[in-house]
N, CA, C and O atoms as CSV, one atom per row, in Angstrom:
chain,resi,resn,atom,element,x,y,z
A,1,UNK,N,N,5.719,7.440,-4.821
A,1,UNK,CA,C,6.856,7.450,-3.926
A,1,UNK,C,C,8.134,7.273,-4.750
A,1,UNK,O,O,8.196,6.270,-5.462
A,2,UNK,N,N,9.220,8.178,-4.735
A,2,UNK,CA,C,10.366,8.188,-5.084
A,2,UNK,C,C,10.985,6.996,-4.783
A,2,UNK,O,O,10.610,6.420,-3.762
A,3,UNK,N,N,12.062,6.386,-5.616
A,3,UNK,CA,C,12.830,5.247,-5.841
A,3,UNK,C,C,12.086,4.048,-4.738
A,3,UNK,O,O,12.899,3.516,-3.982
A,4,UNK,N,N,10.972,3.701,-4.629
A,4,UNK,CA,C,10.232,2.613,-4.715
A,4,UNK,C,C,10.101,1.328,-6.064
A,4,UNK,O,O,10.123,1.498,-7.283
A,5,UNK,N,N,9.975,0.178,-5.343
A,5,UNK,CA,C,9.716,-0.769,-5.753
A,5,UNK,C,C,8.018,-1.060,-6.599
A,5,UNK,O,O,7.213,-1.168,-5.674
A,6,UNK,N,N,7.378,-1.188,-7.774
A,6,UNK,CA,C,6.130,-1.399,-7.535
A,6,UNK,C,C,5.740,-2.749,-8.102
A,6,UNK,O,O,6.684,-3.532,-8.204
A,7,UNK,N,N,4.579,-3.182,-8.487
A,7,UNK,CA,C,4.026,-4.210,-8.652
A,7,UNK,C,C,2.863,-3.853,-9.798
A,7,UNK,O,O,1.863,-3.176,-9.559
A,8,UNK,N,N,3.105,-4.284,-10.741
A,8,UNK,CA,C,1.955,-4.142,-12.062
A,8,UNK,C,C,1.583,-4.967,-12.322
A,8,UNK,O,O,2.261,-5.954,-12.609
A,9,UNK,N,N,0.197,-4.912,-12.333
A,9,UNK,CA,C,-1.062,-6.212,-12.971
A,9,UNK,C,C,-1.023,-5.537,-14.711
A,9,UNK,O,O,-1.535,-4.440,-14.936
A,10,UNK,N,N,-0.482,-6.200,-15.615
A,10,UNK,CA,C,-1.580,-5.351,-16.651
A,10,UNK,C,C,-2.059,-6.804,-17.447
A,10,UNK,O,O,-1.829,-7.987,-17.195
A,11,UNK,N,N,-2.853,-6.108,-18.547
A,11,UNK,CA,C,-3.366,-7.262,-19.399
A,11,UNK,C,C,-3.265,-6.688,-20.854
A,11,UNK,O,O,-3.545,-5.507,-21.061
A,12,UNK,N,N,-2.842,-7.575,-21.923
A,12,UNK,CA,C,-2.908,-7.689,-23.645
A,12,UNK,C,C,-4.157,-7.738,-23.987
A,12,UNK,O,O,-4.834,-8.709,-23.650
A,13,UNK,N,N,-4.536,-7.007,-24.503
A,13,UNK,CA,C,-6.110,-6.722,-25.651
A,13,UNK,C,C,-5.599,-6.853,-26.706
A,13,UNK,O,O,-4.405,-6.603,-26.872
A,14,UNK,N,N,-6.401,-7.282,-27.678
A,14,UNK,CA,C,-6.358,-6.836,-29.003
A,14,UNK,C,C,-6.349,-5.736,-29.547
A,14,UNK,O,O,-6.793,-4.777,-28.917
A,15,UNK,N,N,-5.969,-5.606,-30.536
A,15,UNK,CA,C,-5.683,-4.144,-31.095
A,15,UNK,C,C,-7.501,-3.700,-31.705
A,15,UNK,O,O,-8.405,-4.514,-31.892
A,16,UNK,N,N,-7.547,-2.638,-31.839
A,16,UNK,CA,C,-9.145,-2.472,-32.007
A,16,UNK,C,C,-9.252,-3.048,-33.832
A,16,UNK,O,O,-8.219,-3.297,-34.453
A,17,UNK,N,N,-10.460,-3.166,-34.392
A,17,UNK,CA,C,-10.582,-3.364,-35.498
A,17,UNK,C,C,-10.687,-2.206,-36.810
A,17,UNK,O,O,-11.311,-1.243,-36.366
A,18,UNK,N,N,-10.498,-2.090,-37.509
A,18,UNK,CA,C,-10.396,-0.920,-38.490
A,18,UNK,C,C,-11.795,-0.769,-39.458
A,18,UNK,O,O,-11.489,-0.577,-40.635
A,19,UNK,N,N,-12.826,-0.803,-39.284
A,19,UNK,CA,C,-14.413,-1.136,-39.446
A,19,UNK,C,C,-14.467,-0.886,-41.555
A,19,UNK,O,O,-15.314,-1.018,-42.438
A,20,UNK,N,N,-13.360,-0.576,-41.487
A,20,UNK,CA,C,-13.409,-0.104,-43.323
A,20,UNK,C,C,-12.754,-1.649,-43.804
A,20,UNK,O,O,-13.114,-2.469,-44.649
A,21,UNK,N,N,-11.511,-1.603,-42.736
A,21,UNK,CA,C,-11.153,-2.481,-43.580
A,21,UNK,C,C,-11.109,-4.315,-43.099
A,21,UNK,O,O,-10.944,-5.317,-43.794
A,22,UNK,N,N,-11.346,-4.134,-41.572
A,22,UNK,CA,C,-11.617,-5.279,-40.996
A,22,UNK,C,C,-10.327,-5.429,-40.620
A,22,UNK,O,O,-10.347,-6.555,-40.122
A,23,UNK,N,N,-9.093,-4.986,-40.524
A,23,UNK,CA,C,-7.730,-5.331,-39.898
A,23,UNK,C,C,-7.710,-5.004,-38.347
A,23,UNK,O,O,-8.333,-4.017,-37.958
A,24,UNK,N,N,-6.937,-5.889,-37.345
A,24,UNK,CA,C,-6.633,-5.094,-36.579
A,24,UNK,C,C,-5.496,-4.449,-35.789
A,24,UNK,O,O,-4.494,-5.162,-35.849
A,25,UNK,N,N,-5.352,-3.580,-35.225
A,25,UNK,CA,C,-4.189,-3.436,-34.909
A,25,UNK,C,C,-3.503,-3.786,-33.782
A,25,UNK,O,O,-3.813,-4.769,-33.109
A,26,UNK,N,N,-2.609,-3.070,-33.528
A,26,UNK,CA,C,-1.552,-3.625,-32.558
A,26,UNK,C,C,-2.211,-3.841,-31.129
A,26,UNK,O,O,-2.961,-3.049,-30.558
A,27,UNK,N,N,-1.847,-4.874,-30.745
A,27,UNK,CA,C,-1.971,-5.191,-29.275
A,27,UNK,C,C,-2.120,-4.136,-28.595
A,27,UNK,O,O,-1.429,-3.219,-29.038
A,28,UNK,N,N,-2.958,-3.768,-27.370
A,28,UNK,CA,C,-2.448,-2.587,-26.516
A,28,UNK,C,C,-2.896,-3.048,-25.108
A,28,UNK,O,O,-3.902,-3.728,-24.905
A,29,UNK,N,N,-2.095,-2.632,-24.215
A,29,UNK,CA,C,-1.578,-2.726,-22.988
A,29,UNK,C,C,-2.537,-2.370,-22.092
A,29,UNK,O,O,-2.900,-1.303,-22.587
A,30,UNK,N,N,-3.078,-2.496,-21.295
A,30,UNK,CA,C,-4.048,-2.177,-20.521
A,30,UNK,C,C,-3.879,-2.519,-18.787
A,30,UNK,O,O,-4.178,-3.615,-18.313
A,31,UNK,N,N,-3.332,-1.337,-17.950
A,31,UNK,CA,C,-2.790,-1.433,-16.672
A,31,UNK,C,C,-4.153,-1.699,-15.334
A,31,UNK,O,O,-5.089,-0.928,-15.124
A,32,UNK,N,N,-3.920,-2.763,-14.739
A,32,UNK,CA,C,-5.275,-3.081,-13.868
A,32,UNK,C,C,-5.053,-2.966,-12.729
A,32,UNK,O,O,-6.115,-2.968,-12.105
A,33,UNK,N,N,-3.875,-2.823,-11.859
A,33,UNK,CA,C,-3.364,-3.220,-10.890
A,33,UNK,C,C,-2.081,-2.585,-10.460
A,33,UNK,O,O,-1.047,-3.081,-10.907
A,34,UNK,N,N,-1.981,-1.291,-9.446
A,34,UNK,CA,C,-0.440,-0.701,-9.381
A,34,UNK,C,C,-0.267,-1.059,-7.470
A,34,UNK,O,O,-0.945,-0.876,-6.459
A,35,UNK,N,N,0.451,-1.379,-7.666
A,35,UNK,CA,C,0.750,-1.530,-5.422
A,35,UNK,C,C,2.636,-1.580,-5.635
A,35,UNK,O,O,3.479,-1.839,-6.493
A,36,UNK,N,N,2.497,-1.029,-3.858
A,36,UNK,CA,C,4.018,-1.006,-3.740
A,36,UNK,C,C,4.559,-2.590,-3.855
A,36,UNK,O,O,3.696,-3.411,-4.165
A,37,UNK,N,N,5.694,-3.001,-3.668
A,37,UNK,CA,C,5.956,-4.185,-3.927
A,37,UNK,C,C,5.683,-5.286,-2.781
A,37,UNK,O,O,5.029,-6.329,-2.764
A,38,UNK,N,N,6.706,-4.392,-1.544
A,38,UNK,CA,C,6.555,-5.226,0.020
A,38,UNK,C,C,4.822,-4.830,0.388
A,38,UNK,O,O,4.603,-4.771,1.598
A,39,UNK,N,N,3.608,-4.561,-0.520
A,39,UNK,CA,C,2.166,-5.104,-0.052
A,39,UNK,C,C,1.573,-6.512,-0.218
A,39,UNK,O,O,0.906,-7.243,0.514
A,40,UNK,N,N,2.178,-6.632,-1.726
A,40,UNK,CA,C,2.025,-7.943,-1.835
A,40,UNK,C,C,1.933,-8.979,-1.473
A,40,UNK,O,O,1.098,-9.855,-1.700
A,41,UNK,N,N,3.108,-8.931,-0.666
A,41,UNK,CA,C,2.894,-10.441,-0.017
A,41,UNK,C,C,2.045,-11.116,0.714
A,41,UNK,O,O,2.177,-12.330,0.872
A,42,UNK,N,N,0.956,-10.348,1.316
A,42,UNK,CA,C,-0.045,-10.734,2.100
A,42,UNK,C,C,-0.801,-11.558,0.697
A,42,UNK,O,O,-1.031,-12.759,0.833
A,43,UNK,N,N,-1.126,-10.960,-0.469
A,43,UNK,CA,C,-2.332,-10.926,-1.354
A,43,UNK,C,C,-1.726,-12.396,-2.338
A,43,UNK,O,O,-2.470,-13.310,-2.696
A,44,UNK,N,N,-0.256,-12.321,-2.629
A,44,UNK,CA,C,0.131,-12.941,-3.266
A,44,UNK,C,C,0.794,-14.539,-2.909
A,44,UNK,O,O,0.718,-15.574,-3.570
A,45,UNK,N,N,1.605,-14.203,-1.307
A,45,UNK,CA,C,1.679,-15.726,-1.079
A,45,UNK,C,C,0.875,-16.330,-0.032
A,45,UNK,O,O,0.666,-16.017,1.140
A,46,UNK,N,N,0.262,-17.812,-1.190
A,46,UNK,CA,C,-0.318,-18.462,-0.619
A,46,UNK,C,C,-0.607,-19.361,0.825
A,46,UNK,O,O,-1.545,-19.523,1.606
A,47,UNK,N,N,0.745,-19.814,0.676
A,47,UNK,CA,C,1.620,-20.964,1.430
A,47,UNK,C,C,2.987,-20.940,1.213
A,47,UNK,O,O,3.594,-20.398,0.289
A,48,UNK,N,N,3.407,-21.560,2.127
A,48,UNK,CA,C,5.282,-21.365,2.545
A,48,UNK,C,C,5.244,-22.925,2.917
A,48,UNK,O,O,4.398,-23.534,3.572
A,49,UNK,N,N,6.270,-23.331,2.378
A,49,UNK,CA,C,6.245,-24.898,2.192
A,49,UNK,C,C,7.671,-25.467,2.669
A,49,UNK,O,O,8.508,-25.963,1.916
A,50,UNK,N,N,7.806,-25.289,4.200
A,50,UNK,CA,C,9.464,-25.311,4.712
A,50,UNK,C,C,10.398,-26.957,4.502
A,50,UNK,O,O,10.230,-27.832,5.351
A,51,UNK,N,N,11.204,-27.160,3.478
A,51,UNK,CA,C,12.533,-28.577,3.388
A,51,UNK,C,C,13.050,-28.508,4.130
A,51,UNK,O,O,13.781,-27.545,4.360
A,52,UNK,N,N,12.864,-29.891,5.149
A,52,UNK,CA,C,13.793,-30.444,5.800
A,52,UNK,C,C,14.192,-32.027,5.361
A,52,UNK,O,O,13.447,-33.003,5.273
A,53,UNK,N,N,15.412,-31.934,5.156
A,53,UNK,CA,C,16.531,-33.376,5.264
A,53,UNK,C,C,15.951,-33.883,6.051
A,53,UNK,O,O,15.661,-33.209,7.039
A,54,UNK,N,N,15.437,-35.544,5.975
A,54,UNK,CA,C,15.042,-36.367,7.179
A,54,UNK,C,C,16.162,-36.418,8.372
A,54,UNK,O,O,15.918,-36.698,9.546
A,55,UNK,N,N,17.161,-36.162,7.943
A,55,UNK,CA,C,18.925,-36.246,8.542
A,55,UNK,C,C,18.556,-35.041,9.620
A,55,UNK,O,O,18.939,-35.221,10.776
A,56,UNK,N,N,17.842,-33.836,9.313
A,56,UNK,CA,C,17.947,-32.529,10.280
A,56,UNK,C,C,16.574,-32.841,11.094
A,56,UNK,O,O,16.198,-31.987,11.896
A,57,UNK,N,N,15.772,-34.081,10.916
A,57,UNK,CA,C,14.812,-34.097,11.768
A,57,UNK,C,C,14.928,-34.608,13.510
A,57,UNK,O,O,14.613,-35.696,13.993
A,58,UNK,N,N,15.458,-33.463,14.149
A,58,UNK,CA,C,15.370,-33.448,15.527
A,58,UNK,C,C,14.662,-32.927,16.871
A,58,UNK,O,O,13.881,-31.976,16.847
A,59,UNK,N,N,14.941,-33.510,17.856
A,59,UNK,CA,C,14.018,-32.831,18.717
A,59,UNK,C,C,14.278,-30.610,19.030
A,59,UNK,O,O,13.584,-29.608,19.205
A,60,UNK,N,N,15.973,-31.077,18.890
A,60,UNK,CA,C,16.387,-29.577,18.726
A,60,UNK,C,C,16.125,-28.648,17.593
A,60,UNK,O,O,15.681,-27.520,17.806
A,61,UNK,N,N,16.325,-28.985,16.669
A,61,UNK,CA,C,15.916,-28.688,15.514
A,61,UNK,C,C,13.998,-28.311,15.444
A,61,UNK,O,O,13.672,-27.167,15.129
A,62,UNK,N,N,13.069,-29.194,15.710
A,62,UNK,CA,C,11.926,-28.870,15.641
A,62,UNK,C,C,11.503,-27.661,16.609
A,62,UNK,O,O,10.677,-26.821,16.251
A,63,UNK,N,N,12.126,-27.636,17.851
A,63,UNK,CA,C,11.479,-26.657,18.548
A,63,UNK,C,C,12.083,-25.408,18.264
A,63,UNK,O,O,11.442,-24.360,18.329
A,64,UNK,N,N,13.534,-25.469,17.888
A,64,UNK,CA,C,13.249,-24.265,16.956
A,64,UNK,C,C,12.709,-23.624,15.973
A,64,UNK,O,O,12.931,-22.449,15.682
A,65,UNK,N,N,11.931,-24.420,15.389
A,65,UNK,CA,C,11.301,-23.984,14.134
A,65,UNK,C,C,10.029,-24.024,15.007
A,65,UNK,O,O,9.474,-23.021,14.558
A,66,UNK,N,N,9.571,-24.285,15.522
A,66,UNK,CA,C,7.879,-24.446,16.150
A,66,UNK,C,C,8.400,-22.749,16.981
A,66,UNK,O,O,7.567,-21.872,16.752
A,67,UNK,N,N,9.416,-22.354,17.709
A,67,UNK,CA,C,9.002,-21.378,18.250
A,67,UNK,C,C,9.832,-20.319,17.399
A,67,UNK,O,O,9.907,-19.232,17.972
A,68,UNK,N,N,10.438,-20.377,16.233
A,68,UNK,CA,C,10.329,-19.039,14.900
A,68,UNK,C,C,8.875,-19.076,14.491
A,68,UNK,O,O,8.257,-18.014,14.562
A,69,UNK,N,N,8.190,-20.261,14.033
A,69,UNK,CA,C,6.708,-19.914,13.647
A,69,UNK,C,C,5.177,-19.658,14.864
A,69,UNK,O,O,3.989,-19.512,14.575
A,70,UNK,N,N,5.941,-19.695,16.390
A,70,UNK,CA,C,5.083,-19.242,17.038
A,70,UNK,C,C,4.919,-17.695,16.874
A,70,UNK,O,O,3.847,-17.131,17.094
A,71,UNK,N,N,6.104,-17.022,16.455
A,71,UNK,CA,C,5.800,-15.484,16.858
A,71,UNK,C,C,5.414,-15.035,15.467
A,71,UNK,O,O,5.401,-13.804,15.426
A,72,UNK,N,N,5.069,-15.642,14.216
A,72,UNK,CA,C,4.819,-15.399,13.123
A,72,UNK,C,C,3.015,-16.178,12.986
A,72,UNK,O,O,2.686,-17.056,12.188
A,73,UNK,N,N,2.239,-15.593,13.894
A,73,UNK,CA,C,0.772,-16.283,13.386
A,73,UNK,C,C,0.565,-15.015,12.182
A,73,UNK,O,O,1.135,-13.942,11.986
A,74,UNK,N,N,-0.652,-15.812,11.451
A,74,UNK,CA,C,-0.922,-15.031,10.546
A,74,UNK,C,C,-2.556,-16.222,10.035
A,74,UNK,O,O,-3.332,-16.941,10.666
A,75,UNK,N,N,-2.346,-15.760,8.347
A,75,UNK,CA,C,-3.317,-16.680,7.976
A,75,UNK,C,C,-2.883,-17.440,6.727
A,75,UNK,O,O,-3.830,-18.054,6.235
A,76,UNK,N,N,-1.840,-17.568,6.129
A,76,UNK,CA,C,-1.154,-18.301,5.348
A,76,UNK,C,C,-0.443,-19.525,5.401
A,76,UNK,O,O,0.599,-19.713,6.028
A,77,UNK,N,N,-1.137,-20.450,4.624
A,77,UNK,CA,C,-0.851,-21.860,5.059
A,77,UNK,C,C,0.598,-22.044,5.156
A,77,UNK,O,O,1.497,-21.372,4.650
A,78,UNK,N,N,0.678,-23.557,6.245
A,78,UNK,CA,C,2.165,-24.131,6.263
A,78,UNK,C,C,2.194,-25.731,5.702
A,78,UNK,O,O,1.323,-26.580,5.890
A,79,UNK,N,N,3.221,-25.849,5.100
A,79,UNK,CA,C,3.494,-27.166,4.777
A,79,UNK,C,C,4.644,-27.466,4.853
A,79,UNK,O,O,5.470,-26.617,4.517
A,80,UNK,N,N,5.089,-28.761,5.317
A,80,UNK,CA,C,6.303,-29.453,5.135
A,80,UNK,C,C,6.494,-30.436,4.224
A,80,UNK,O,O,5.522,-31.152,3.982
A,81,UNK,N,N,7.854,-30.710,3.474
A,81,UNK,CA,C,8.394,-31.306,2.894
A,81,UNK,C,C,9.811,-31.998,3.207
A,81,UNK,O,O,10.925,-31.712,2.769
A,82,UNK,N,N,9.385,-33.065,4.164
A,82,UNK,CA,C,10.834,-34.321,4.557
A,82,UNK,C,C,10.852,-35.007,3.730
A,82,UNK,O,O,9.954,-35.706,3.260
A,83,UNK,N,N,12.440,-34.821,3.306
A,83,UNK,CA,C,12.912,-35.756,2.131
A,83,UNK,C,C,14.012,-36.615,2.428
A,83,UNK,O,O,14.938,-36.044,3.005
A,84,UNK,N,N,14.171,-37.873,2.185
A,84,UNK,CA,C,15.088,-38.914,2.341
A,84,UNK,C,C,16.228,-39.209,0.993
A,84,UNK,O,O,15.983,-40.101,0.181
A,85,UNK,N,N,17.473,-38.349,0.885
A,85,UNK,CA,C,18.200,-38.677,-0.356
A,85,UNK,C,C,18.825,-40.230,-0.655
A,85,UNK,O,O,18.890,-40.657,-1.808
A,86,UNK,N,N,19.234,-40.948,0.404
A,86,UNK,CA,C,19.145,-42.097,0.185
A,86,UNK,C,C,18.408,-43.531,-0.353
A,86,UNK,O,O,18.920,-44.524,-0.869
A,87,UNK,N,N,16.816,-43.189,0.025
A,87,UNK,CA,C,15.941,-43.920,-0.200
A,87,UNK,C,C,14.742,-43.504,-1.374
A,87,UNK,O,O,13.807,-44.159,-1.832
A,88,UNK,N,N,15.311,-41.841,-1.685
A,88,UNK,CA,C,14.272,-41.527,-3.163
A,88,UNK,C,C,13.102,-41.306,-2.511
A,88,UNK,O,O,12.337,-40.888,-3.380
A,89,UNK,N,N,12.386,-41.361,-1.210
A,89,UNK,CA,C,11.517,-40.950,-0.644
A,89,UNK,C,C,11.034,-39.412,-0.096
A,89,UNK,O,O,11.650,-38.920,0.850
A,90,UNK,N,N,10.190,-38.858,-0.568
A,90,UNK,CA,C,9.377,-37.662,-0.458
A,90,UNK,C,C,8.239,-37.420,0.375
A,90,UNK,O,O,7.164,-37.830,-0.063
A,91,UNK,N,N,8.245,-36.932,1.309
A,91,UNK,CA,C,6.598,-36.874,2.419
A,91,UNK,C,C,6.569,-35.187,2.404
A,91,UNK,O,O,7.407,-34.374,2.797
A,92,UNK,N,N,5.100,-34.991,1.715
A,92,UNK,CA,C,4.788,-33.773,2.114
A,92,UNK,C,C,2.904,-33.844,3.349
A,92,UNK,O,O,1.933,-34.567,3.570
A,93,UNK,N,N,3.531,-32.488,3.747
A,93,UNK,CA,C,3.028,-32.428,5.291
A,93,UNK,C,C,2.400,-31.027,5.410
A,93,UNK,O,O,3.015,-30.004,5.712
A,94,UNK,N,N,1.010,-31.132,5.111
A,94,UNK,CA,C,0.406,-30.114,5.282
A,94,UNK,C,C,0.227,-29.672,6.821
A,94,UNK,O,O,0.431,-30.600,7.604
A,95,UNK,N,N,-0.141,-28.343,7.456
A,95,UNK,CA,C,-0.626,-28.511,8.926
A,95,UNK,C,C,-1.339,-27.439,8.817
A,95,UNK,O,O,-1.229,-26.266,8.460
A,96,UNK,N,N,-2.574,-28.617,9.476
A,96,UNK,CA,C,-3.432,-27.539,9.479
A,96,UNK,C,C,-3.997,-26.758,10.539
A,96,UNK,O,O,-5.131,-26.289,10.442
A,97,UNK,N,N,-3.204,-26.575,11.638
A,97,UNK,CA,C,-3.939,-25.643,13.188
A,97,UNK,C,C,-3.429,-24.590,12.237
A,97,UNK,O,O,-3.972,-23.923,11.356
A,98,UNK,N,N,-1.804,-24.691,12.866
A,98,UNK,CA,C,-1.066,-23.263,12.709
A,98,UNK,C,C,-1.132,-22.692,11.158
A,98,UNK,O,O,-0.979,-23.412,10.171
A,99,UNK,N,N,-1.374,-21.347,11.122
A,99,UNK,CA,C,-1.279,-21.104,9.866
A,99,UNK,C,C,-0.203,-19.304,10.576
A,99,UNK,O,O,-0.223,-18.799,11.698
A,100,UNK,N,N,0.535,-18.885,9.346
A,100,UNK,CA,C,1.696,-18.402,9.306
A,100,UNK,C,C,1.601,-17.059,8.969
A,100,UNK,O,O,0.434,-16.806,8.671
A,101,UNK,N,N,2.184,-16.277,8.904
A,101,UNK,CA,C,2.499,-14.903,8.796
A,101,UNK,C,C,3.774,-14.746,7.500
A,101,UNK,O,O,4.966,-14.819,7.800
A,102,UNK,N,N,3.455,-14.596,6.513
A,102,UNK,CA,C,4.898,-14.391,5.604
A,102,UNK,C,C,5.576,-13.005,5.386
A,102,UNK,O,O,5.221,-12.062,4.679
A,103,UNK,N,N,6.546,-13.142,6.118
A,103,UNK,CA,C,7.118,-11.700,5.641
A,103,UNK,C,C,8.666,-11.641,5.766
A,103,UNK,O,O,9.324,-12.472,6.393
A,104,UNK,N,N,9.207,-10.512,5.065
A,104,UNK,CA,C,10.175,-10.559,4.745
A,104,UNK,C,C,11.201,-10.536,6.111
A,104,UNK,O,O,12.412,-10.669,5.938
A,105,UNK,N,N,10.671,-10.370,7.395
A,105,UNK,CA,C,11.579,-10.539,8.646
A,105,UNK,C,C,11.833,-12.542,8.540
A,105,UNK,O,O,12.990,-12.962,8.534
A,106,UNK,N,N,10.814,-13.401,8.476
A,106,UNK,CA,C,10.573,-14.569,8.373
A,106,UNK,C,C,11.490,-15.432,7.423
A,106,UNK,O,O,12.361,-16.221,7.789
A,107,UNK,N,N,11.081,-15.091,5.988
A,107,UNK,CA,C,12.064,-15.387,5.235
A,107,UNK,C,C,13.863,-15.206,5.137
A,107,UNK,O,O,14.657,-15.954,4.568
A,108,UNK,N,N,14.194,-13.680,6.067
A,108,UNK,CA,C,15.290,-13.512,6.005
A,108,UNK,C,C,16.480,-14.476,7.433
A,108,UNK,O,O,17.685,-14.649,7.617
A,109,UNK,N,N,14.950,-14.914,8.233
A,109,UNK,CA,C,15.587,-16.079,9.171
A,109,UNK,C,C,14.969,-16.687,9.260
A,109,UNK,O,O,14.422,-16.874,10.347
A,110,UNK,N,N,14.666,-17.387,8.158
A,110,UNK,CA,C,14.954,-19.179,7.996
A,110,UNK,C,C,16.128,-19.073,7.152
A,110,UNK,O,O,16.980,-19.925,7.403
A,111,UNK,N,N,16.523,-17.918,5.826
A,111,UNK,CA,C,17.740,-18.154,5.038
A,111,UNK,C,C,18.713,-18.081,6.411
A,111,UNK,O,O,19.630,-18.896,6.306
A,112,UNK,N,N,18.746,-17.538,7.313
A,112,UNK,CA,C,20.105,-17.200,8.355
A,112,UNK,C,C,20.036,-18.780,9.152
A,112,UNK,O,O,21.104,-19.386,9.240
A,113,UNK,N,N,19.102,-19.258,9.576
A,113,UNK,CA,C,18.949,-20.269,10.109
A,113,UNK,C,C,19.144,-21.344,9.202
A,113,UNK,O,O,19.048,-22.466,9.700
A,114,UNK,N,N,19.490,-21.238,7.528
A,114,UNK,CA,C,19.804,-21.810,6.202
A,114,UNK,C,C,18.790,-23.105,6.465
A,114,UNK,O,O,19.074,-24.296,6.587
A,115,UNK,N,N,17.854,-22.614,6.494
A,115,UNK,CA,C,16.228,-23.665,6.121
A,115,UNK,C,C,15.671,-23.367,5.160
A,115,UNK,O,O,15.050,-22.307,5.087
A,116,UNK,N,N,15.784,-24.585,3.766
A,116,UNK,CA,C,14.991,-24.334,2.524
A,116,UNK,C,C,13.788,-23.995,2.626
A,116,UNK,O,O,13.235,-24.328,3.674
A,117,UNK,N,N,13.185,-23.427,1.864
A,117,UNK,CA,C,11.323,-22.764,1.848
A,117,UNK,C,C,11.469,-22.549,0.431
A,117,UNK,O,O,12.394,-22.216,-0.310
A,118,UNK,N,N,9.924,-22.928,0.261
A,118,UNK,CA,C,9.525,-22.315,-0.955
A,118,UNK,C,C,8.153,-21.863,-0.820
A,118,UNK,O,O,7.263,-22.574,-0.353
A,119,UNK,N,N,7.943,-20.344,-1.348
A,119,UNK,CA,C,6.877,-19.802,-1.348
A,119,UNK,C,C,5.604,-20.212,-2.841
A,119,UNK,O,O,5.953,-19.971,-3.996
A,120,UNK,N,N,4.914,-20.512,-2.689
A,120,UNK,CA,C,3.615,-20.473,-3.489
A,120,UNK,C,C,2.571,-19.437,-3.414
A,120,UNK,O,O,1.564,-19.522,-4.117
């Protein structure tokens, strides 16, 4: 496909050996893996791991995020991470019913809804 995005697996071999003289040569490249780019994401992210400020933990606030990730089922884990900057305190929060759908409609609103995530 013309001016597409792709995605390459390859892997480094050794260069073969020279049987006369026992040297070997140059590294060579070996391609295992070609896909468009937006396939990936099913194969590649694991889990989506959404930051919230203990400060943004509300009742308004949660049900919006419970009903952005209702219309996003899928099979990719969710986790949370509430953090307290005052007190140096960190709680991460796996859940395990709902599991998630990652895609680039998802990611582009939580950035609009400016909710940290990090993908794994």
């Amino acid at each position: 496909m013309p001016n597409s995005f792709l995605f390459i697996k390859t892997v480094i071999k050794a260069g073969w050996i020279n049987k006369n003289t026992g040297v070997a040569g140059e590294p060579r490249l070996q391609f295992t893996d070609f896909k468009l780019l937006h396939d990936t994401m099913d194969e590649l992210c694991k889990k989506i791991t959404i930051q919230i400020p203990v400060q943004e933990v509300t009742e308004d606030h949660i049900t919006n995020l419970q009903q952005l990730l209702e219309t996003n089922p899928g099979k990719q884990n969710l986790y949370f991470t509430i953090w307290d900057e005052k007190e140096k305190i960190e709680l991460n929060l796996p859940s395990r019913i709902p599991k998630i759908k990652i895609t680039n409609e998802l990611l582009s609103t939580l950035e609009k809804e400016q909710i940290n995530f990090k993908l794994n």
